[in-house]
HTML snippet that shows the backbone in 3Dmol.js (N, CA, C, O; Angstrom):
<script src="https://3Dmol.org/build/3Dmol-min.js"></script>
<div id="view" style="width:600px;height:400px;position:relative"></div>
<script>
const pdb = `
ATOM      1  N   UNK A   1     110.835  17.827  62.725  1.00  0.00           N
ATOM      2  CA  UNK A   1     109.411  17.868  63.121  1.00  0.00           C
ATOM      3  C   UNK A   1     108.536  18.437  62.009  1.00  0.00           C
ATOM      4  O   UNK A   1     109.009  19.255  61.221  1.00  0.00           O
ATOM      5  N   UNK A   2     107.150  17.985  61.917  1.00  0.00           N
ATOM      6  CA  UNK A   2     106.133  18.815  60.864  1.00  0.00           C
ATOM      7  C   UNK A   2     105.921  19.982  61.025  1.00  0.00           C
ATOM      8  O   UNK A   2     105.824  20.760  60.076  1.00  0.00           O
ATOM      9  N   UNK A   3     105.789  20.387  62.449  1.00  0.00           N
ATOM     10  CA  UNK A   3     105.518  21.530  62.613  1.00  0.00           C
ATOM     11  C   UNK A   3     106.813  22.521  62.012  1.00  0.00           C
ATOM     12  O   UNK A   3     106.549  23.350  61.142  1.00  0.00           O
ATOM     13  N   UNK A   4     107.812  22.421  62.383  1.00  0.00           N
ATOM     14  CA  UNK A   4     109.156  23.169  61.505  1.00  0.00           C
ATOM     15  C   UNK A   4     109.229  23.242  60.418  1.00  0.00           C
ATOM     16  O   UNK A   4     109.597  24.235  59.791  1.00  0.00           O
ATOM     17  N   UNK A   5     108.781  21.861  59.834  1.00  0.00           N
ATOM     18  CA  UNK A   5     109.110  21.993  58.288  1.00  0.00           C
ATOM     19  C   UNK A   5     108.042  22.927  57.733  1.00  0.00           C
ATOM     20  O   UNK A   5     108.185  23.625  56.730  1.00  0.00           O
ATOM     21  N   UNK A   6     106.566  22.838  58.776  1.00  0.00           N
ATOM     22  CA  UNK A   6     105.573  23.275  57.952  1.00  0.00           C
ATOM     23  C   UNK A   6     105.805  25.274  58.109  1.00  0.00           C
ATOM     24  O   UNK A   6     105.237  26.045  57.336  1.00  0.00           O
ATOM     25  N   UNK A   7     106.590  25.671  59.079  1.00  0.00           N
ATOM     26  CA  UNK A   7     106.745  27.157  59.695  1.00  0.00           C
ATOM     27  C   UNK A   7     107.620  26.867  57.944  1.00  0.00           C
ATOM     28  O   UNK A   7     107.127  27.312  56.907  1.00  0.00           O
ATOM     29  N   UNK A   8     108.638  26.241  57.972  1.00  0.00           N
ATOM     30  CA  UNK A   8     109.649  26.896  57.270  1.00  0.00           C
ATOM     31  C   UNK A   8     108.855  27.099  55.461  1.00  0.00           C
ATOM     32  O   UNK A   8     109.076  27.948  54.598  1.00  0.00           O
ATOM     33  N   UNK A   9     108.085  26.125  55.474  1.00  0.00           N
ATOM     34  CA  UNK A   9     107.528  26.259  53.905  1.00  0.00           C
ATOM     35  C   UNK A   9     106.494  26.941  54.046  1.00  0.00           C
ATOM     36  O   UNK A   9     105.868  27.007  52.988  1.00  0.00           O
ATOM     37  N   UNK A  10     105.733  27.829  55.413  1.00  0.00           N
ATOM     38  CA  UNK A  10     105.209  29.032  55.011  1.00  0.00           C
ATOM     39  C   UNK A  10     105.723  30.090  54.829  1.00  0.00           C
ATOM     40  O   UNK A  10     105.263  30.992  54.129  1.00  0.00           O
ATOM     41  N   UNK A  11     106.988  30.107  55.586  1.00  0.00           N
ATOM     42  CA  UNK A  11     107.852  31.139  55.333  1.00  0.00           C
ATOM     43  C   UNK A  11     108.223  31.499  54.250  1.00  0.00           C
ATOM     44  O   UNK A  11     108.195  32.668  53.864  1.00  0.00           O
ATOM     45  N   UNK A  12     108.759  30.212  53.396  1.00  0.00           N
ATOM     46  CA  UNK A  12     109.530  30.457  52.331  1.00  0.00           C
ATOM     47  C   UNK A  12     108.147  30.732  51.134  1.00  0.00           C
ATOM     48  O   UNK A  12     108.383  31.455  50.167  1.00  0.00           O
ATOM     49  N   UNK A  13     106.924  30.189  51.274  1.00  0.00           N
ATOM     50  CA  UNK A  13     106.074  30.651  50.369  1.00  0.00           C
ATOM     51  C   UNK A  13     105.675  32.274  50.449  1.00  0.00           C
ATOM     52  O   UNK A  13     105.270  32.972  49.520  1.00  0.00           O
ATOM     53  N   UNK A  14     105.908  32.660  51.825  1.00  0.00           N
ATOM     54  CA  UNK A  14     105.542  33.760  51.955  1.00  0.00           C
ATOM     55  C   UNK A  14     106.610  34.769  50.974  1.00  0.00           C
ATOM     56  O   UNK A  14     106.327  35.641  50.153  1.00  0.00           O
ATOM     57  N   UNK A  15     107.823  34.289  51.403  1.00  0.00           N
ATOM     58  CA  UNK A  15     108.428  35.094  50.644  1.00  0.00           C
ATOM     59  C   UNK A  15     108.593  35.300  49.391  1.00  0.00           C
ATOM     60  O   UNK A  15     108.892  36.383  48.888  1.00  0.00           O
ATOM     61  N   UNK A  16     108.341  33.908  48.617  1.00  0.00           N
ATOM     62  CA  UNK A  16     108.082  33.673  46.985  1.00  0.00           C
ATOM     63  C   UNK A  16     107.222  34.237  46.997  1.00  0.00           C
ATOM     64  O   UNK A  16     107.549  34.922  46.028  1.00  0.00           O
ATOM     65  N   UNK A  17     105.817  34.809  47.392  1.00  0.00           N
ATOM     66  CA  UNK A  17     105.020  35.224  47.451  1.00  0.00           C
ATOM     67  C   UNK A  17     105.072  36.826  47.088  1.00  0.00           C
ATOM     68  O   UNK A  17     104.817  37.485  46.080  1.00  0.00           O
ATOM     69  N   UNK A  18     105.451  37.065  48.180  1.00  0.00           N
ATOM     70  CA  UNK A  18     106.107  38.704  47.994  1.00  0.00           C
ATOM     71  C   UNK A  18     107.509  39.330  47.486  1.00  0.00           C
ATOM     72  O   UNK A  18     108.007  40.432  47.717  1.00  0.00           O
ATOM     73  N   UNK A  19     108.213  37.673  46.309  1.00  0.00           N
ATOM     74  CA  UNK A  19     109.479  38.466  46.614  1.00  0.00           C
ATOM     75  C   UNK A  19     109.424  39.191  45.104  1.00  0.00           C
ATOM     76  O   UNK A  19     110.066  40.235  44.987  1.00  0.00           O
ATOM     77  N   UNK A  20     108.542  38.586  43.711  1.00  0.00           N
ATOM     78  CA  UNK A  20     108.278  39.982  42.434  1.00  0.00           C
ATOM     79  C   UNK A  20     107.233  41.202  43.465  1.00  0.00           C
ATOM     80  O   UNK A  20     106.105  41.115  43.951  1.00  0.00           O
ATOM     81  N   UNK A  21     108.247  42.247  43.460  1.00  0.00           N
ATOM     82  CA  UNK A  21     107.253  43.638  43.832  1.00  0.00           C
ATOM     83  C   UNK A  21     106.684  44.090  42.911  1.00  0.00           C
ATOM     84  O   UNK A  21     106.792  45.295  42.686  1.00  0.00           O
ATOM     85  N   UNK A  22     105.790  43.153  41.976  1.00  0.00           N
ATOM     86  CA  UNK A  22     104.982  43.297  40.650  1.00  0.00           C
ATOM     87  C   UNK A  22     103.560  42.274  40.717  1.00  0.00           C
ATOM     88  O   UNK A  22     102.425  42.349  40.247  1.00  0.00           O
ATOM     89  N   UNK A  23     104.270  41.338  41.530  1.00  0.00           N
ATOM     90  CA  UNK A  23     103.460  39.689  41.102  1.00  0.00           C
ATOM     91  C   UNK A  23     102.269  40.017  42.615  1.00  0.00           C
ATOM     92  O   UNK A  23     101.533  39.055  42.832  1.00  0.00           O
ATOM     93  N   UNK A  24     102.109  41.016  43.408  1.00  0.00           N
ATOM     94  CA  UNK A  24     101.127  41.097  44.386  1.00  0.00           C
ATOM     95  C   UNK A  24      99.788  41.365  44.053  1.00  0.00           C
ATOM     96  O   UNK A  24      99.605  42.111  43.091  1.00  0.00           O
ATOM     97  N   UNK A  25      98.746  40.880  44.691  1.00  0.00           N
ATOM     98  CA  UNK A  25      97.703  41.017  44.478  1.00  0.00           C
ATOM     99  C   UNK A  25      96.955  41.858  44.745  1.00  0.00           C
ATOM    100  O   UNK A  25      95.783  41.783  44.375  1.00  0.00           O
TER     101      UNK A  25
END
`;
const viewer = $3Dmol.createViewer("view");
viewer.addModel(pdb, "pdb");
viewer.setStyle({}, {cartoon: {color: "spectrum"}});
viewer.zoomTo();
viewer.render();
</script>
């Protein structure tokens, strides 16, 4: 489903997001 794929690639951006504990804004 879109909706899953779309949970799972916010997830996973979220975590690329926060995963350098340097690279935060």
């Amino acid at each position: 489903p879109e909706e899953r794929n779309s949970a799972i690639q916010n997830t996973v951006t979220t975590v690329l997001s926060n995963y350098p504990p340097g690279s935060k804004k």
